[in-house]
C-alpha positions as CSV (number, residue, x, y, z in Angstrom):
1,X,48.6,90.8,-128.2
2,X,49.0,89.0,-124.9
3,X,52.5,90.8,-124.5
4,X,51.1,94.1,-124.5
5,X,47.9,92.9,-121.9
6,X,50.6,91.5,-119.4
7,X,52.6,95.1,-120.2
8,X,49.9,97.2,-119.4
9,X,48.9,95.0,-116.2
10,X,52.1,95.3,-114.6
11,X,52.5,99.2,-115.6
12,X,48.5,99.4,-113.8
13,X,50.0,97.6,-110.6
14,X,53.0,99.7,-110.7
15,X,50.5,102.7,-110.9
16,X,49.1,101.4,-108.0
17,X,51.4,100.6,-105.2
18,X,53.1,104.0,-106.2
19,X,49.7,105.8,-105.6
20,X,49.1,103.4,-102.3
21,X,52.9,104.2,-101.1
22,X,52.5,107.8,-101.6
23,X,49.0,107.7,-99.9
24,X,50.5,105.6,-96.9
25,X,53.5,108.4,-96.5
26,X,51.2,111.6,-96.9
27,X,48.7,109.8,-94.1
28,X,52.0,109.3,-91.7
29,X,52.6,112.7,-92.3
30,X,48.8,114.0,-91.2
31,X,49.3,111.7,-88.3
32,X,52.4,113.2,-87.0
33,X,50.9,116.7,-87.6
34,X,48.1,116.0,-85.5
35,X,50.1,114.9,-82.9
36,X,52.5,117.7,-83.1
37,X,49.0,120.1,-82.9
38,X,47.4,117.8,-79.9
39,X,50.6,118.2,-77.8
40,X,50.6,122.3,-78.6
41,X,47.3,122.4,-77.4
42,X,47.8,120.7,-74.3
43,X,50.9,122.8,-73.4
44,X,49.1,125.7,-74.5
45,X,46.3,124.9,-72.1
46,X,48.6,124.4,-69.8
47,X,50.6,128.1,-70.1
48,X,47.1,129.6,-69.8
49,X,46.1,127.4,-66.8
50,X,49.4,128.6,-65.3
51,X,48.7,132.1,-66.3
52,X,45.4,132.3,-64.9
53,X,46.5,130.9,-61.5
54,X,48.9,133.6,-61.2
55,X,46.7,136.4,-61.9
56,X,44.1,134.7,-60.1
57,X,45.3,133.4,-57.1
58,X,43.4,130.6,-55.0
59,X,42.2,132.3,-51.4
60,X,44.2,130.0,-49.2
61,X,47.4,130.6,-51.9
62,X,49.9,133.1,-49.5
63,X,53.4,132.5,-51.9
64,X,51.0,134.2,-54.8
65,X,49.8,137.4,-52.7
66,X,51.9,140.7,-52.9
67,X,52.4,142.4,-49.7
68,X,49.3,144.9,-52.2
69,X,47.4,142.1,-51.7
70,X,47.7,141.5,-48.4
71,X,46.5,144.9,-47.1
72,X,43.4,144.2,-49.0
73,X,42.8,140.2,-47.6
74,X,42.9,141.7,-44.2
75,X,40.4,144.7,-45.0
76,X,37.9,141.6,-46.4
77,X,36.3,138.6,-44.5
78,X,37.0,135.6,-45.7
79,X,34.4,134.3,-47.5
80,X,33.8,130.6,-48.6
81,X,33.5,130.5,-52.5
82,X,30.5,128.6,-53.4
83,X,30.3,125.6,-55.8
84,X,27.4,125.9,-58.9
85,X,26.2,122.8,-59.4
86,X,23.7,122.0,-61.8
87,X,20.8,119.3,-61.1
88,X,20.5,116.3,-62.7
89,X,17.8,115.2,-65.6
90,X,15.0,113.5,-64.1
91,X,13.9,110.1,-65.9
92,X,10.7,110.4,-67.4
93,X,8.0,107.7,-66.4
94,X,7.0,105.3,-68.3
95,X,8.2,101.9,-70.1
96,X,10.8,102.8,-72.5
97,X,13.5,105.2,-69.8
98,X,16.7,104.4,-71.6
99,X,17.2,107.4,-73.4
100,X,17.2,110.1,-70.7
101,X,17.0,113.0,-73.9
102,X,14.1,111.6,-74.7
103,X,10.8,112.6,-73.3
104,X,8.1,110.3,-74.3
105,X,4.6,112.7,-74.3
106,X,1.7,110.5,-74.6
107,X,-2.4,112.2,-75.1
């Protein structure tokens, strides 16, 4: 009887370290597929950074301008392009300010 307990221990170990090795090689493989997705994204990013610079030029860019273009830049003032910038949150008063998302009402 204690043949066949030790038997079936070692077969339920084996099971084991097969399921953990097989875990451990699928999760590698996740790993380098997210990678391999991150860096398309970035260089996909970066083709449509590219592409939008080229059909939208910066104002002071003259190597992007046709000659098109140019007619047109000499017809308009230059004007200065305008930065939005948004304001920042105000700190409520009161004792407890850590949390600037939270607005403590009191009655």
């Amino acid at each position: 009887m204690l043949a066949v307990l030790i038997t079936l221990f070692l077969l339920s170990w084996g099971l084991v370290l097969t399921v953990m090795t097989f875990q451990d090689i699928t999760i590698n493989a996740q790993r380098l597929l997210i990678l391999d997705l991150f860096r398309d994204s970035s260089q996909l990013s970066a083709m449509r950074m590219k592409e939008a610079q080229k059909n939208h030029p910066a104002p002071g860019d003259k190597s992007a301008t046709t000659n098109k273009d140019k007619g047109k830049a000499q017809n308009k003032a230059a004007k200065p392009r305008q930065r939005m910038t948004t304001p920042t949150p105000q700190l409520p008063d009161g004792p407890d300010v850590s949390d600037a998302r939270r607005v403590q009402i009191s009655i």
